[in-house]
N, C-alpha and C positions, 0 to 999 in steps of 0.2 A: 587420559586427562579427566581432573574431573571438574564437573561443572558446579558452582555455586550461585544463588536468587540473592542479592544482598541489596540491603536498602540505600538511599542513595543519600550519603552523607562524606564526610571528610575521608573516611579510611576509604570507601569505596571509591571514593575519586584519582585519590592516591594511589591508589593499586589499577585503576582500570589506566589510568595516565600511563605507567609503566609498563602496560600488555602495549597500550598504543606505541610508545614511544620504542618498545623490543617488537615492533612490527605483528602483534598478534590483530586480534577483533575481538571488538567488547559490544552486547546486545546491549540496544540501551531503549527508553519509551520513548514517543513520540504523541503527539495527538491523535494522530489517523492510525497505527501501528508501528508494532516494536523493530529498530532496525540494526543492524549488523555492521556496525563499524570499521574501517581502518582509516589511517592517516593517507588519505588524497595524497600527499607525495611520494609514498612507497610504495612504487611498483611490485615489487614482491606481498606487499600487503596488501594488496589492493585486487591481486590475482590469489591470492589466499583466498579471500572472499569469497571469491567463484570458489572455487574448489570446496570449501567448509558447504555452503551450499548446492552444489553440483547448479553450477547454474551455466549457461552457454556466453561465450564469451566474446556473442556480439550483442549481448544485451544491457547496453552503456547504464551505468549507476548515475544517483543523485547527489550531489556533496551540500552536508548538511552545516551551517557555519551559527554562530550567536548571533543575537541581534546587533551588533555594535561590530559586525565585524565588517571589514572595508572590502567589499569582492571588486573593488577594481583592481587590485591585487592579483584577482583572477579571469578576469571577463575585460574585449577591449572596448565594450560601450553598451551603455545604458539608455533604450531610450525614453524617450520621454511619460510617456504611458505604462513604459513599465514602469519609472518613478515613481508617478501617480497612484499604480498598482498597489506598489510595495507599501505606500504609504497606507494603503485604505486597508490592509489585509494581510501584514505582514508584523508581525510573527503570525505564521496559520499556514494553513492546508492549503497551501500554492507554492508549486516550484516552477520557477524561470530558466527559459534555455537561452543563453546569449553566445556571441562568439567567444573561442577559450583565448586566454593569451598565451595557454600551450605550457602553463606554471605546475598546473596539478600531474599528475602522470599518465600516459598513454592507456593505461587499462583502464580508467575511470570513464572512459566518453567511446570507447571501443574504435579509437582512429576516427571520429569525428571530430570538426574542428570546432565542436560547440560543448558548452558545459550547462549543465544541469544544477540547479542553485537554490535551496530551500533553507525558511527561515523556523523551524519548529516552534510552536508556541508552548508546549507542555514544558510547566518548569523545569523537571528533571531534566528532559532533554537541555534544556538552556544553563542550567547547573553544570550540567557533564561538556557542553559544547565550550561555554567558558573557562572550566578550568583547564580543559587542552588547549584553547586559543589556535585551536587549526581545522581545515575544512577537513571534515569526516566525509568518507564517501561510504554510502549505505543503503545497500537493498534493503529487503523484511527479511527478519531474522527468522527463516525457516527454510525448510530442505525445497528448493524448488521446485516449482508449478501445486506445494498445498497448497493448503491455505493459511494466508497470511497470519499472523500472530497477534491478538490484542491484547494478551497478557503475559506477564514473565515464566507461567507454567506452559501458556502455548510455546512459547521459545525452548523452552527445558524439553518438552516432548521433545522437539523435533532436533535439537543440537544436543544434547548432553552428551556430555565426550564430545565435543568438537570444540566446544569452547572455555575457556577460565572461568567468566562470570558474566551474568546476568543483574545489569542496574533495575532493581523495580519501582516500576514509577506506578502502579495501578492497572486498572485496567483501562487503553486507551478512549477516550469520550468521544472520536471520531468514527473509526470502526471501518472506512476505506481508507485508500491511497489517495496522495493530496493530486489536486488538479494539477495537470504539467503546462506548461503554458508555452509555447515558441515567440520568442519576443526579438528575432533576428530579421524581420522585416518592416515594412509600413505599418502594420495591425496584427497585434496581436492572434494567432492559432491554437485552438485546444490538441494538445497530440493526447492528450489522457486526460478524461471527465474523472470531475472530483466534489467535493465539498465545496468549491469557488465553483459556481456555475455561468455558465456564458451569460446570464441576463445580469449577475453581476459585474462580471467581468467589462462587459457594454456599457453597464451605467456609471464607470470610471471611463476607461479605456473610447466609449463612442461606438468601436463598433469590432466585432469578434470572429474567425473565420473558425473551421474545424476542420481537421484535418486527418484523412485516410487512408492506410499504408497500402503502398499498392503490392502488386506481385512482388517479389522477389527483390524489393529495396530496402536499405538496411533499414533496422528501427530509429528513430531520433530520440525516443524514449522508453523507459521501464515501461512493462504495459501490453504496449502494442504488437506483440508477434509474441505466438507460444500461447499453449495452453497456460490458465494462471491458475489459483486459488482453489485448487478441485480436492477433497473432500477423497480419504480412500477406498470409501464405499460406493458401491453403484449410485449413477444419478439421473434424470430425466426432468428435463423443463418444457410445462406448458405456457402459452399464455392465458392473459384472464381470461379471454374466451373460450379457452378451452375448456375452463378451470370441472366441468361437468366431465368430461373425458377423463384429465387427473383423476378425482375421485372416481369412475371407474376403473382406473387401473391402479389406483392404491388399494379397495376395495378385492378385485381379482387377487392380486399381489399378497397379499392379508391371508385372502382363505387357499390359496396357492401355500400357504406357510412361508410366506416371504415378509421380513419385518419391515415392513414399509414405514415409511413416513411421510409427511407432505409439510413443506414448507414455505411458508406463504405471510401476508400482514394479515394482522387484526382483522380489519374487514372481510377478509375472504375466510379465517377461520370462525367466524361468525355466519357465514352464507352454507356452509358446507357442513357435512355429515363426516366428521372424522373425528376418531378418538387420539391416534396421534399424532398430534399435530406442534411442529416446530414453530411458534409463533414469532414472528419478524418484529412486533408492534406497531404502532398506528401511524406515525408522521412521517416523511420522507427520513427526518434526524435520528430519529431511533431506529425506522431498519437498516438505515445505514451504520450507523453501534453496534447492531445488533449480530448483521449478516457472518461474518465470520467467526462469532462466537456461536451460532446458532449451524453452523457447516460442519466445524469442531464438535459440537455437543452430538448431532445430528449423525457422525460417524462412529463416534462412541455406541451410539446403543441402536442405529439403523442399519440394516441389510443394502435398505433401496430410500434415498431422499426423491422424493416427488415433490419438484419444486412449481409454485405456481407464480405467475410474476404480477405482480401488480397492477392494478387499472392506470393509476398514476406515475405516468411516467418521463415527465418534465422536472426540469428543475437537478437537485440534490438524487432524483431516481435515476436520471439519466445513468449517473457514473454507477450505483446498484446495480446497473440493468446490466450495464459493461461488465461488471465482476459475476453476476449470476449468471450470465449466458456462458461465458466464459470457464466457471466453474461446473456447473451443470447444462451445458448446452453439447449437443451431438458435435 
């Protein structure tokens, strides 16, 4: 098969519509990252998915719909706060879990009776959601546990030959996975930190729980179980307080003939003695843009990423922290 980057206009629409509609998967962008499509009601398309990705197949997918679309079509109740939610923050980087009405297909929620429901705010995405007029169910378009994809050439690495075509919408301005949100109780639950951070969250909703997977219970979201976003080359994470140890061992590493690299924000590449250094950037918003284009770049021409994690880690770092531990943590 072979794969084509096409821009996102009338002809690409029309032709990604008829991969959906012949049960295939079309990459398409998103705010946060680029994601891998099929039609929420074809169970065979929707287990492609998995498969195109080698991904496991209790790790329930997102469906992604347009802003104007009606999900009680798919969900049997809204409640109040998540109204409120949707209202403050929607189209964006929040997806809501509600109970399913069991409409979309069994491999989308992996036999759970809850569905997963995001409103993408990136045009494209809202371009491509609308001309199909149907819930898209859609991991990150990449071969499971890299790292995630924030641009149409990170997608083409890692799928070409697996898929028809790639919609380019840019490079995503998000740079993680959006907040997943459990909205099946009294108050709102974070099952997965994102770009909607719980003080957000709180100052609609009142008040916000978080939520921990335990031993051996299924996941309720993308995210939470499995290594995620890991980088093909060796990695190692310190904290900031370590961050004096890091540089000795990127340091060792270096005159060992090992191409080290260290990964880190502004601020700590500014504290530290290193010549190669992946910089993250300075605000919580830009290392989060930044983080998995800097993992990508960082494999490319790194042996060993020595990652050093931030002092700040509240807020929009929270969900970072999730993805860099996760990526480079033991």
């Amino acid at each position: 098969m072979r794969t084509e980057i096409l821009p996102i206009d009338e002809n690409s629409l029309r032709r990604a519509k008829r991969i959906i509609d012949d049960g295939g998967a079309v990459a398409f962008p998103t705010e946060t990252v680029y994601g891998l499509g099929a039609n929420a009601f074809d169970n065979k398309a929707v287990e492609n998915v998995f498969a195109i990705k080698g991904r496991p197949n209790d790790n329930p997918l997102i469906v992604h719909v347009h802003k104007d679309y009606d999900i009680s079509e798919l969900v049997t109740e809204v409640p109040e706060y998540a109204k409120a939610l949707a209202k403050a923050y929607l189209p964006g980087p929040l997806t809501m879990v509600f109970k399913s009405c069991g409409k979309v297909c069994p491999a989308v929620s992996c036999g759970l009776d809850t569905l997963a429901i995001r409103v993408p705010s990136h045009e494209g995405a809202q371009k491509f959601l609308k001309f199909l007029n149907l819930p898209i169910a859609a991991p990150s378009a990449n071969v499971s546990k890299h790292v995630s994809p924030v641009t149409a050439e990170h997608v083409y690495s890692d799928l070409d030959g697996r898929i028809e075509i790639i919609l380019d919408g840019g490079k995503c301005s998000g740079g993680i996975e959006s907040t997943v949100l459990d909205c099946t109780g009294d108050e709102p639950q974070i099952l997965r930190s994102g770009l909607i951070t719980r003080e957000m969250i709180e100052k609609v909703a009142g008040s916000c729980g978080e939520y921990v997977l335990k031993e051996g219970e299924k996941a309720r979201s993308p995210g939470m179980k499995y290594k995620h976003y890991s980088p093909s080359c060796q990695t190692m994470l310190f904290s900031f307080q370590e961050r004096s140890k890091a540089v000795e061992e990127y340091d060792n590493s270096r005159n060992n003939g090992v191409n080290a690299y260290i990964l880190c924000d502004d601020k700590t590449a500014k504290s530290i003695n290193a010549d190669k250094v992946l910089n993250l950037g300075k605000t919580g918003e830009q290392i989060a843009s930044n983080l998995y284009e800097k993992l990508r770049e960082g494999e490319r021409c790194a042996e060993l990423i020595i990652a050093i994690a931030p002092e700040e880690q509240a807020g929009v770092m929270k969900g970072v922290m999730n993805r860099l531990i996760k990526a480079c943590g033991n």
